[in-house]
C-alpha positions as CSV (number, residue, x, y, z in Angstrom):
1,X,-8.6,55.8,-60.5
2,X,-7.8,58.5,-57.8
3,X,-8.3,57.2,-54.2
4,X,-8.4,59.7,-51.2
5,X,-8.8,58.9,-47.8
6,X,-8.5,60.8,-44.4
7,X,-5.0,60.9,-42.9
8,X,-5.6,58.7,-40.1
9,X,-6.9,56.1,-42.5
10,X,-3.7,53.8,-42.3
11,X,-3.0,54.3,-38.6
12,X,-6.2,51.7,-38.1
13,X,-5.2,48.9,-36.0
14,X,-7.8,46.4,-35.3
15,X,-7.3,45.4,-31.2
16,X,-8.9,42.0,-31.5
17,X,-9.9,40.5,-28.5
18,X,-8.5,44.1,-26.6
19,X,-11.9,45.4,-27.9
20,X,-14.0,47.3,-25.9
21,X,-17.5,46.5,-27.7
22,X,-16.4,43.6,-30.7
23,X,-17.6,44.4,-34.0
24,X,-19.4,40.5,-34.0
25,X,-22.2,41.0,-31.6
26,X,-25.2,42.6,-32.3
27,X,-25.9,42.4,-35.7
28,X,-26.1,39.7,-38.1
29,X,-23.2,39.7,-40.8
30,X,-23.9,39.7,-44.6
31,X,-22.0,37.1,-46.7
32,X,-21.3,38.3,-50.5
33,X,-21.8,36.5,-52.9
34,X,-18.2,35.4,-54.0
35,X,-18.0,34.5,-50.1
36,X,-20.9,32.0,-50.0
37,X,-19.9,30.2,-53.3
38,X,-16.6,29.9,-51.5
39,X,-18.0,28.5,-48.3
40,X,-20.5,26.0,-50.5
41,X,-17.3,24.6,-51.9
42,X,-15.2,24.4,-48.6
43,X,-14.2,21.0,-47.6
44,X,-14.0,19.6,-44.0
45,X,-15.6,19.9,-40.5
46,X,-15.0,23.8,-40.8
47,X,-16.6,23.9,-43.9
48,X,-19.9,22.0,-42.6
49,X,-20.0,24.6,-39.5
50,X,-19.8,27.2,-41.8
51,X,-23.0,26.2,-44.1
52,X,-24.8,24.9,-41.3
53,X,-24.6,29.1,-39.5
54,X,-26.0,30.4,-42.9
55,X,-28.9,32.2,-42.7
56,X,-30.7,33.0,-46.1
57,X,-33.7,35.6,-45.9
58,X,-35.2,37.8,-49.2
59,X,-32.5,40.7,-48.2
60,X,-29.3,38.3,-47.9
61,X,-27.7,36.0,-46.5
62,X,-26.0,36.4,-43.0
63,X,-24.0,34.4,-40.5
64,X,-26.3,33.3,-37.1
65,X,-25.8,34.9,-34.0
66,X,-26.3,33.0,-31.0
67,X,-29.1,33.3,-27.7
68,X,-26.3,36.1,-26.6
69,X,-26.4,37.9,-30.0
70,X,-22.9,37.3,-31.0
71,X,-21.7,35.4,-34.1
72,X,-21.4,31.9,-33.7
73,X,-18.1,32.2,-35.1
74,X,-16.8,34.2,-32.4
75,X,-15.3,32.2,-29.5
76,X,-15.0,33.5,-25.3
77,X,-11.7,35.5,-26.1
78,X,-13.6,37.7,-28.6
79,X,-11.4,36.1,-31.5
80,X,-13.0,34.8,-34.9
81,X,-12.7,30.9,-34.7
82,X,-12.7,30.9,-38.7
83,X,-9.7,33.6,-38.6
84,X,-7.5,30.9,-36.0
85,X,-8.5,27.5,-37.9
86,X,-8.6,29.1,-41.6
87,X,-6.5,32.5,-41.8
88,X,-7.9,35.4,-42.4
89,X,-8.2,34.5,-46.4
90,X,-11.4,33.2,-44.7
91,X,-13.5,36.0,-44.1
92,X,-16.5,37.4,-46.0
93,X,-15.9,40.7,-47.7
94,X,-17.7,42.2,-44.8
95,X,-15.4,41.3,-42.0
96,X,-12.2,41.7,-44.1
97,X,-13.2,45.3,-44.9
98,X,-15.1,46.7,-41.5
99,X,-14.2,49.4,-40.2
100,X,-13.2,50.5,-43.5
101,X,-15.9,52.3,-45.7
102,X,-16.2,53.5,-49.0
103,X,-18.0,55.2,-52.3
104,X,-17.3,54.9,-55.5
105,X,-17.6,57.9,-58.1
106,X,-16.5,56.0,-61.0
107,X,-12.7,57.8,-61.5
108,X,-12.7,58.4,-57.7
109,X,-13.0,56.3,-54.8
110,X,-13.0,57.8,-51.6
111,X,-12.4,55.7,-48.5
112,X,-12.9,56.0,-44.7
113,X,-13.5,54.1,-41.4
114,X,-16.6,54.0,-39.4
115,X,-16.4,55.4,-36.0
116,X,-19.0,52.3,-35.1
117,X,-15.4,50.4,-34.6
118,X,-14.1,51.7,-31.1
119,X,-10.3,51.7,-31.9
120,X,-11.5,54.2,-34.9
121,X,-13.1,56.5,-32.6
122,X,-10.4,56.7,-30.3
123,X,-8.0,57.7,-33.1
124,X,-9.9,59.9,-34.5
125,X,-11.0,61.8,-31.3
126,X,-7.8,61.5,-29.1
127,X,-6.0,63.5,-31.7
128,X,-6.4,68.0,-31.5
129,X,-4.8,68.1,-35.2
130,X,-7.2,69.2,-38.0
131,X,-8.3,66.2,-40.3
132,X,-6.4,66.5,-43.6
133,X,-6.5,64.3,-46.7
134,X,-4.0,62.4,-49.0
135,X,-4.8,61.1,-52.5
136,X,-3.3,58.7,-55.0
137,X,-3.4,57.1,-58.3
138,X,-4.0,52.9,-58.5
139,X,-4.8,51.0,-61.9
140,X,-8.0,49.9,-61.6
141,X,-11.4,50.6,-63.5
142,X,-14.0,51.4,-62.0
143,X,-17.4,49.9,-63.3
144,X,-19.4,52.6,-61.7
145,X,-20.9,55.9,-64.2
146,X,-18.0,58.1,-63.6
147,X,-19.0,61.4,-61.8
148,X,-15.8,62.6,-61.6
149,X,-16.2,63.9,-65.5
150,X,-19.8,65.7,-64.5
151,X,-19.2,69.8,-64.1
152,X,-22.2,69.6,-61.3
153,X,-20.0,67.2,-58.8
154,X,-16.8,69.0,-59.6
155,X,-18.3,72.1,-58.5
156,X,-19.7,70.2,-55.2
157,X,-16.2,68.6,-54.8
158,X,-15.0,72.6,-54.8
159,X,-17.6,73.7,-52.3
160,X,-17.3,70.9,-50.1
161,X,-13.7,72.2,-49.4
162,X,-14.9,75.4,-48.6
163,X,-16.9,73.7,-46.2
164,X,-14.3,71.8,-44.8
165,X,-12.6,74.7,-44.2
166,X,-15.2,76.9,-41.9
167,X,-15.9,73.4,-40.3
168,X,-11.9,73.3,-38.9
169,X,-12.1,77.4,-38.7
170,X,-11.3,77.7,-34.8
171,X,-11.9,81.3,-34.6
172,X,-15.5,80.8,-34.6
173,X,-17.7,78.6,-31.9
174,X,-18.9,75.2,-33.4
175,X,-22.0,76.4,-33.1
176,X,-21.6,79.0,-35.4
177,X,-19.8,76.5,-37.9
178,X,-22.8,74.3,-38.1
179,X,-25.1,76.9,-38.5
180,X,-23.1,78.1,-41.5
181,X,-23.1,74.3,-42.3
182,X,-27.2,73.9,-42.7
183,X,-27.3,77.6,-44.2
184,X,-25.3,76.4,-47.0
185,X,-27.3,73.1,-47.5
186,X,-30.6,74.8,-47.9
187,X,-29.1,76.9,-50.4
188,X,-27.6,74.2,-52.4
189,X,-30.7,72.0,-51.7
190,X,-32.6,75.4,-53.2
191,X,-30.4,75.0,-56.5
192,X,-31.2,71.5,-56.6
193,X,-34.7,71.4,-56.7
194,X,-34.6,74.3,-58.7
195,X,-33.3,72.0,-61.7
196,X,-32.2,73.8,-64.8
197,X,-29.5,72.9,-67.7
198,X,-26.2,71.2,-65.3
199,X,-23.9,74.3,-66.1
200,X,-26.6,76.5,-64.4
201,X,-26.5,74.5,-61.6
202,X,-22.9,74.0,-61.8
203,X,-22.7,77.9,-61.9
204,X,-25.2,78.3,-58.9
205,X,-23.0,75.9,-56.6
206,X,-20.1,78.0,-57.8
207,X,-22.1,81.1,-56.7
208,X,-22.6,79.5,-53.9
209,X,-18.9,78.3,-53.1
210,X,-17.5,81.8,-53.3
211,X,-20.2,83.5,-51.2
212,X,-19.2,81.4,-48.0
213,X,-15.7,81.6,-48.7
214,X,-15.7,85.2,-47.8
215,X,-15.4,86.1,-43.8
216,X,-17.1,88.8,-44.2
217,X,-20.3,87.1,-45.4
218,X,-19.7,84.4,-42.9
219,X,-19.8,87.2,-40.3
220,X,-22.7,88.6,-41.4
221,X,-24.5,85.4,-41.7
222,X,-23.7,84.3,-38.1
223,X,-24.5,87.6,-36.9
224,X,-28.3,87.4,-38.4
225,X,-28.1,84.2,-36.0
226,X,-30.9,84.7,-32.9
227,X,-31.2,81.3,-30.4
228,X,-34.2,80.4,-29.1
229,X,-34.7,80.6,-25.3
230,X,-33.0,78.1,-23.4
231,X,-36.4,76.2,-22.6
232,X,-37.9,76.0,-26.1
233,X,-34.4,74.7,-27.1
234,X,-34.5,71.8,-24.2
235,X,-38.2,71.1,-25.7
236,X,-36.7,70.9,-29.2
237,X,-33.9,67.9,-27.7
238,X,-36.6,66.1,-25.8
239,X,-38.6,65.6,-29.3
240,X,-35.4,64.7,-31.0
241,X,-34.9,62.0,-28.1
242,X,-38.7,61.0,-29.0
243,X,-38.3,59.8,-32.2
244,X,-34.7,58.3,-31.3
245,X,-36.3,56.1,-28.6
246,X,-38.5,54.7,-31.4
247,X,-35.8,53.2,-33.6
248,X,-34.5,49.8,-33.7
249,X,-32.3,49.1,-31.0
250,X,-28.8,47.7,-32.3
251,X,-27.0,47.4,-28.8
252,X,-28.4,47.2,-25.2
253,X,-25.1,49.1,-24.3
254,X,-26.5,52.3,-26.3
255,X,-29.8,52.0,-24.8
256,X,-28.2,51.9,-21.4
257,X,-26.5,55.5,-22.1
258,X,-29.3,56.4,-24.1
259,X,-32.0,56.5,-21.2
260,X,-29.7,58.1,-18.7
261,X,-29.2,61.1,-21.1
262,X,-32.7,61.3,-21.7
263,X,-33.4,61.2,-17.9
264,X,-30.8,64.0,-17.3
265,X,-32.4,65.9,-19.9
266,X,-36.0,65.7,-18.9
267,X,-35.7,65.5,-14.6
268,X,-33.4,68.6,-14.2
269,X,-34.8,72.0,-13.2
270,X,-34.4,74.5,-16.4
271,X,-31.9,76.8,-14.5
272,X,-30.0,73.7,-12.9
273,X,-30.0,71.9,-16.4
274,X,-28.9,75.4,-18.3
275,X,-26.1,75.4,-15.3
276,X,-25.1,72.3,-16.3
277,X,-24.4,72.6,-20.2
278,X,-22.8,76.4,-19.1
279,X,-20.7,74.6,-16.7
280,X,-19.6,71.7,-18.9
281,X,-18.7,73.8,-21.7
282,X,-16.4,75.9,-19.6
283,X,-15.0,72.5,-18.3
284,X,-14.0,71.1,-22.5
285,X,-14.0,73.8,-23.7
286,X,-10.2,73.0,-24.7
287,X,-12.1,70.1,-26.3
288,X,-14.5,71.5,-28.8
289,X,-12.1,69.7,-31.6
290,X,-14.1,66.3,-31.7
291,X,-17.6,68.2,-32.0
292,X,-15.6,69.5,-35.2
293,X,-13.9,65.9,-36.0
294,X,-17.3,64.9,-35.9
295,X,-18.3,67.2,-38.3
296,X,-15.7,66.5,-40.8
297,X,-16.6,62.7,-40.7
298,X,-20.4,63.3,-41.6
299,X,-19.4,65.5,-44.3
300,X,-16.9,63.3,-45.6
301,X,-18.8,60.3,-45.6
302,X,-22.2,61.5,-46.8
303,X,-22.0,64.8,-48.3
304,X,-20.9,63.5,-51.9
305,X,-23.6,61.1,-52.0
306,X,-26.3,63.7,-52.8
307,X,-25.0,63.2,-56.1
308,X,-27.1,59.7,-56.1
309,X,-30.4,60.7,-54.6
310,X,-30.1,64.8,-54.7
311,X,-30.6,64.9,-50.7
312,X,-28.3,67.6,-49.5
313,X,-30.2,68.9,-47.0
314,X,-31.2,65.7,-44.5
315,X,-27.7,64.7,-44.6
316,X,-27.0,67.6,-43.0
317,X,-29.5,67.5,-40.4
318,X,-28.5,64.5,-40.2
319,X,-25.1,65.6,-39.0
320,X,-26.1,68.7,-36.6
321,X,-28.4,66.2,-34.7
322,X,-26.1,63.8,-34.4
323,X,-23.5,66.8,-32.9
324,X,-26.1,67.8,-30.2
325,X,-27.7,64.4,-29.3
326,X,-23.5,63.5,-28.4
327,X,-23.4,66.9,-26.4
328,X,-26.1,66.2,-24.7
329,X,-24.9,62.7,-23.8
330,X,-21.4,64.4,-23.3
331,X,-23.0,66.4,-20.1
332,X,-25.3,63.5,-18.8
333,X,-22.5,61.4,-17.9
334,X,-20.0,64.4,-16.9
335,X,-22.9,64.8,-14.1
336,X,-23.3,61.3,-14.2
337,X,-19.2,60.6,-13.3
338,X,-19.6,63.9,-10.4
339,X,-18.5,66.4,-13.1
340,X,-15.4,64.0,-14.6
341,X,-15.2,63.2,-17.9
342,X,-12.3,61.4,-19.5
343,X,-11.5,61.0,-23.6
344,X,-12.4,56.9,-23.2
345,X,-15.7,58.5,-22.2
346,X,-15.8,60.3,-25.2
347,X,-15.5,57.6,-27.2
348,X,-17.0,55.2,-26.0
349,X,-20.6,57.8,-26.8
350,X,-19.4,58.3,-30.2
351,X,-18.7,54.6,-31.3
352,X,-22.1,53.8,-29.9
353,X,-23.8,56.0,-31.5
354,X,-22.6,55.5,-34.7
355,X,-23.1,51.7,-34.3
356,X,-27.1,52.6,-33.5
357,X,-27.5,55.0,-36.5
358,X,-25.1,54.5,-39.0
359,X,-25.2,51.0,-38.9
360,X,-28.9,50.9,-39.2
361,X,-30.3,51.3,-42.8
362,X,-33.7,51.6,-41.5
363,X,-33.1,53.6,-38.3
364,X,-30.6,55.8,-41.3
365,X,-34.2,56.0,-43.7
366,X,-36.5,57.1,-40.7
367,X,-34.1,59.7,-39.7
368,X,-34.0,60.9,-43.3
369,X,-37.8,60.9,-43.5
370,X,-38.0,62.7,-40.4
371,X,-35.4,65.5,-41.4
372,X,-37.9,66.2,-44.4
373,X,-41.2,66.3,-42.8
374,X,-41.3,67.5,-39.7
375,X,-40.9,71.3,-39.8
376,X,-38.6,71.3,-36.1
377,X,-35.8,70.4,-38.3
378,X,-36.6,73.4,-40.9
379,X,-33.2,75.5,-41.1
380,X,-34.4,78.5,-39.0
381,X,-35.9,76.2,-36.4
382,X,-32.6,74.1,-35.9
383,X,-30.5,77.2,-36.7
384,X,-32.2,78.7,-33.2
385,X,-32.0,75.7,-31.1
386,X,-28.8,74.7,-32.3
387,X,-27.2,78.0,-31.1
388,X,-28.5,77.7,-27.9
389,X,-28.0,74.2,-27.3
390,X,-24.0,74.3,-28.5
């Protein structure tokens, strides 16, 4: 099996009790299967503890939190009492893995780390460099269908590195990146739906591949670009901030930052507020290299997994809203901190975010839903208020 991973994947270091926002409050932790036969056969007082925090419910079984919402495993130093009593042998397949994240193609197995875990986001963010990726060969069979033989996903593979590369092109704005980004998903998202025999297909992505390859086209295409006016782009953000104030709230910490953005966003005069974003972008503007880091992690993470449900398209929604909702949280607290904003600001917006949405399969569903229905996230729509908002 080939493995591939990003080239930051094994300078991970977990912080422990150093951790700004411990990945054991919050959310209730799912035991695996092997892990709870384990822990019905562990002897002791540990063992008892351990069976007597088990939650079972008709979608799994979890480990309690407490009245605080943390783990009742995890003690007032932020350190896992069953790591210190039983090693780290211990741990459900959950905690042993997280950050780390994965899919499976059958002969391919590609592997990342969440940017819900704070130390990942501030490795992945603190660094200018362009995100690469390293492969290798282990012996192991996969049980999984294996993709990896299909013509259709080698010809995605192929156009996802053409994306890759106008995404980490720094000659053009990352506004005009993502907007090449969403005009490439609708038309792959056209092929799909289209159907047809899979070397069709295969030949349309192909098509596809070698059309946005060429500068030229991708001049053309960001030329044909026209933003919308500054105010009906605000309105466009303050619906998107709608529909994200109706989703499950996974940490009070995100809802804190959350409702100060929003207030920056709606309070503000139009010509003050458009002074703002002009203002802030001058200000990072020698930062613009984590809106496309960001980038490159959606992509990486999601964009190969249309080959499950066929949903190209929402995933990339999925990633442009994600890039402005963070800009527009980047600016509320840069006026927020009188016009200062340092990288451990940065991160601390992306690893919250992520923990809200990407650690959320229903708040992840509803986005999805709402990508596909309502017509403010149709590609010339977004394509307009994207422009103007980045």
């Amino acid at each position: 099996m080939k493995v591939r991973v990003p080239h930051y994947y094994d300078m991970f270091c977990c912080t422990g009790s150093r951790c700004p926002d411990t990945c054991c409050v919050g959310w209730m932790i799912e035991i695996d299967d092997a892990s709870y036969e384990r822990f019905q056969k562990m002897e002791g007082e540990m063992g008892e503890k351990i069976r007597n925090n088990i939650i079972e419910r008709e979608d799994g079984r979890f480990f309690a939190l407490n009245k605080d919402g943390r783990c009742v495993f995890l003690n007032q130093d932020n350190l896992c009492e069953m790591v210190i009593k039983l090693g780290e042998d211990s741990l459900c397949s959950l905690c042993d893995n997280y950050p780390r994240v994965g899919v499976e193609f059958g002969g391919l197995r590609e592997m990342g780390l969440s940017l819900s875990c704070p130390e990942v986001s501030k490795l992945v963010f603190s660094s200018p460099g362009p995100i690469r990726f390293g492969e290798w060969y282990q012996e192991e069979e996969s049980t999984e269908p294996d993709y990896t033989r299909d013509a259709v996903f080698a010809a995605l593979m192929d156009i996802r590195d053409v994306l890759f590369g106008i995404l980490q092109n720094r000659n053009l704005p990352v506004a005009d990146r993502a907007a090449l980004y969403l005009m490439m998903a609708s038309n792959l998202q056209n092929i799909i739906d289209e159907g047809g025999e899979g070397s069709y297909v295969r030949d349309q992505i192909t098509k596809t591949a070698e059309k946005f390859a060429k500068e030229e086209y991708q001049k053309k295409a960001v030329e044909s670009i026209k933003g919308s006016s500054g105010q009906q782009a605000r309105e466009f953000l303050k619906a998107v901030f709608d529909f994200l104030d109706k989703l499950e709230i996974i940490n009070e910490k995100w809802l804190t930052m959350f409702r100060d953005a929003r207030k920056f966003l709606e309070c503000q005069e139009q010509a003050e507020y458009e002074k703002e974003h002009a203002d802030f972008h001058e200000y990072y503007k020698d930062n613009q290299y984590v809106y496309e880091h960001l980038m490159v992690y959606y992509v990486y993470r999601y964009f190969m997994k249309m080959i499950f449900d066929g949903d190209i398209y929402s995933k990339a929604v999925m990633c442009l809203v994600s890039l402005m909702v963070i800009h527009e949280m980047d600016v509320s607290v840069w006026h927020d901190h009188d016009r200062k904003f340092e990288m451990e600001d940065q991160v601390r917006i992306m690893y919250l975010f992520s923990k809200e949405i990407e650690h959320c399969e229903e708040n992840m569903e509803r986005l999805s839903e709402e990508f596909w229905d309502n017509e403010i996230y149709q590609p010339q729509s977004l394509i307009d208020n994207m422009t103007k908002i980045l």
